[in-house]
C-alpha positions in Angstrom: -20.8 -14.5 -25.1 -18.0 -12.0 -25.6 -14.9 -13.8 -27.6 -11.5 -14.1 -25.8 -8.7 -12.3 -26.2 -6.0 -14.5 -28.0 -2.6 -13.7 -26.1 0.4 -13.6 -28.0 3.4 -14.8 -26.2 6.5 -12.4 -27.0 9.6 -13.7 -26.1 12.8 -11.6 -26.0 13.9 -10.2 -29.2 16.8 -11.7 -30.6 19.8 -9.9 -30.3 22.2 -9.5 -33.4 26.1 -9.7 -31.9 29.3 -11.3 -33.1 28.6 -14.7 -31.7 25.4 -14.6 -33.5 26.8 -13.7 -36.8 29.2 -16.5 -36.6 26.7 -19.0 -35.6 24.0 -17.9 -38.3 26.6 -17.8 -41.0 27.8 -21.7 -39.8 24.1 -22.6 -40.2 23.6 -21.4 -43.3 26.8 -23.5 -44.5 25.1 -26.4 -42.4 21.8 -26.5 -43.7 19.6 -26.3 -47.0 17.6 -23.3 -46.0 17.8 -19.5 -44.4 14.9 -20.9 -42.5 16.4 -24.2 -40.8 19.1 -22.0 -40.8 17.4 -19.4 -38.4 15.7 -22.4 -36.3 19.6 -23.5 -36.1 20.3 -20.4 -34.3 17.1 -19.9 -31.8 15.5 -16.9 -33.9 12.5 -17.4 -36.2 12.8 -17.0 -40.0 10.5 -13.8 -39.9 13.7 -12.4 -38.0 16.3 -14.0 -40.2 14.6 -12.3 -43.4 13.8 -8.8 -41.2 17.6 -8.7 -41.4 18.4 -9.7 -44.2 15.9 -7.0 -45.6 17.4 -4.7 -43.5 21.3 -5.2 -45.1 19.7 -5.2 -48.1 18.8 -1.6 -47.8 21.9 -0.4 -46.2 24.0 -2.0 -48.7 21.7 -0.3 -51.4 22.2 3.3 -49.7 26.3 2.3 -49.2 26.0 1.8 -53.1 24.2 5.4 -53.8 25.8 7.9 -51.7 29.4 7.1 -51.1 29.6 9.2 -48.1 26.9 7.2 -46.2 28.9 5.8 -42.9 26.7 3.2 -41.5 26.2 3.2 -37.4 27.5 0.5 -35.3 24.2 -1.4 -35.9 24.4 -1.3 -39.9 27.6 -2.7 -39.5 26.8 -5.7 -37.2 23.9 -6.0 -40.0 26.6 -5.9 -43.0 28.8 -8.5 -41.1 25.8 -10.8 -40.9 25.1 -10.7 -45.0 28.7 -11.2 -45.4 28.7 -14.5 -42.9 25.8 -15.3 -44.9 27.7 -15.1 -47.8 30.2 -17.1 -46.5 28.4 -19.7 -45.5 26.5 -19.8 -48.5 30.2 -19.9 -50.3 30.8 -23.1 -48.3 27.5 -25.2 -49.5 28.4 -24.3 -52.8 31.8 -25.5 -52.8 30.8 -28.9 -51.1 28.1 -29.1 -53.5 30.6 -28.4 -56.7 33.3 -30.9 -55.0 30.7 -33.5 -55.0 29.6 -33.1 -58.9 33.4 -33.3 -60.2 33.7 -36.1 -58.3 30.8 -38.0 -59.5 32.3 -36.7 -63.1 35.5 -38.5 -62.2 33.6 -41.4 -61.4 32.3 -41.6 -64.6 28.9 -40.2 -64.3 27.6 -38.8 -67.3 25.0 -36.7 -65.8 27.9 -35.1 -63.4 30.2 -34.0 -66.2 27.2 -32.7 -68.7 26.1 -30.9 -65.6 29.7 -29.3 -65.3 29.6 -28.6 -69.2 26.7 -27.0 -69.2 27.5 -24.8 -66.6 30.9 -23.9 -66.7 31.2 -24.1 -70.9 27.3 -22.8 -71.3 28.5 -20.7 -74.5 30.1 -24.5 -75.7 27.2 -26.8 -74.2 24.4 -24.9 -73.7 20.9 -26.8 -74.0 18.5 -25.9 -76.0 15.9 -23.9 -73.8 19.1 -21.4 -73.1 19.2 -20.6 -77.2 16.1 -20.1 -77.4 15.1 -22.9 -79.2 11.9 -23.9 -78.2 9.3 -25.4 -80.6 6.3 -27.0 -80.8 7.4 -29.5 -83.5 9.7 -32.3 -82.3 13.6 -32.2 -83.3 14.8 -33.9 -86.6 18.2 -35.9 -86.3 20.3 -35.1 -89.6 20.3 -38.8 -90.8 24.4 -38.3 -92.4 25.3 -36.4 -89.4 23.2 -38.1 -86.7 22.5 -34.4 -85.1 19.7 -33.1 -83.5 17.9 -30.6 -85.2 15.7 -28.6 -83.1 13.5 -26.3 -85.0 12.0 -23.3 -84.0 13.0 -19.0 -83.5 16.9 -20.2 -84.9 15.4 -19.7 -88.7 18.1 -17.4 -89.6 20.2 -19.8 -89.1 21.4 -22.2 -92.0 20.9 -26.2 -91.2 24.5 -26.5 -92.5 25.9 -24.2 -89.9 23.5 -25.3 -87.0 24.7 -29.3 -87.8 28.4 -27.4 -87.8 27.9 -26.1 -84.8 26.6 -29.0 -83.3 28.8 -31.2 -84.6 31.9 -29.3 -83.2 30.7 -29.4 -79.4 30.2 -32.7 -79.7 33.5 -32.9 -80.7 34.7 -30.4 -77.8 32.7 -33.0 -75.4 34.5 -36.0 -76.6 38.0 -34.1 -76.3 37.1 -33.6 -72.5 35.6 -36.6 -71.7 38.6 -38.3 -73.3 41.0 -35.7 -70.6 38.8 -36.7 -67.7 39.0 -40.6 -68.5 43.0 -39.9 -69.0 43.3 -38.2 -65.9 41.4 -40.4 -63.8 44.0 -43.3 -65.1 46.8 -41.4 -64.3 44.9 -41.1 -60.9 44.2 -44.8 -60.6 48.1 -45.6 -61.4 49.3 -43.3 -58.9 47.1 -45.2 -56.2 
């Protein structure tokens, strides 16, 4: 019995034009993937990423030989990383909006998130110092900081507790500002 030949369905090949730049880049500032975001816009993620690859390289050779002029097609393919981009841009800054205001809510979680990101050098965690360890931390019984022991050995405990000690500080001065200005907030209301 001779096995059938499975037939592959090709539909029309998606065409890459201003309206479909504008429409990809407000699904990707819609959605929480490239690929919903291609689905969004009728072409399948194989596409979506085919492009993407495809700027990718042109904005590589752009980079490399400054007399490179892309074609009319390598620019429709740079407009659509930059909507990308953009839309992109958006998600984040919905996404940011919402963590300061949970912070000025009062959620903890919210404003060491935007400490640790924003002031990393201040209050960075330990896995970003380098501090990992086997052995569990010590808490400084005077001090009641954390000690984490591990590759920091050059380090002095003294100065470490210092350190510590001082961005704690730091966070307690900018909780204190966040609290104030959510009063003056409140009293505006």
């Amino acid at each position: 019995m001779a096995a059938k030949k499975k037939e592959v369905k090709k539909g029309r090949r998606p065409v890459l034009d201003a309206a479909m730049i504008k429409n990809i880049g407000t699904a990707v500032g819609r959605t929480t993937s490239f690929k919903s975001a291609a689905a969004a816009v009728g072409i399948s993620p194989a596409c979506f990423y085919s492009w993407k690859q495809q700027v990718e390289e042109i904005r590589a050779q752009l980079e490399e030989d400054e007399s490179f002029e892309p074609d009319a097609r390598e620019c429709l393919l740079l407009d659509f990383l930059e909507s990308i981009e953009q839309g992109l841009a958006k998600v984040r800054d919905i996404a940011v909006n919402s963590v300061i205001a949970a912070a000025r809510r009062g959620d903890w979680r919210a404003g060491e998130s935007i400490l640790r990101r924003r002031f990393h050098d201040e209050f960075a965690d330990g896995d970003r110092l380098g501090s990992e360890s086997d052995s569990a931390p010590v808490a400084d019984a005077q001090t009641g900081v954390l000690i984490i022991p591990g590759p920091l050995a050059d380090f002095k405990e003294e100065d470490v507790i210092e350190q510590q000690s001082r961005t704690a500080g730091l966070a307690a001065a900018r909780l204190a500002e966040f609290e104030a200005e959510e009063n003056d907030n409140g009293d505006d209301q």
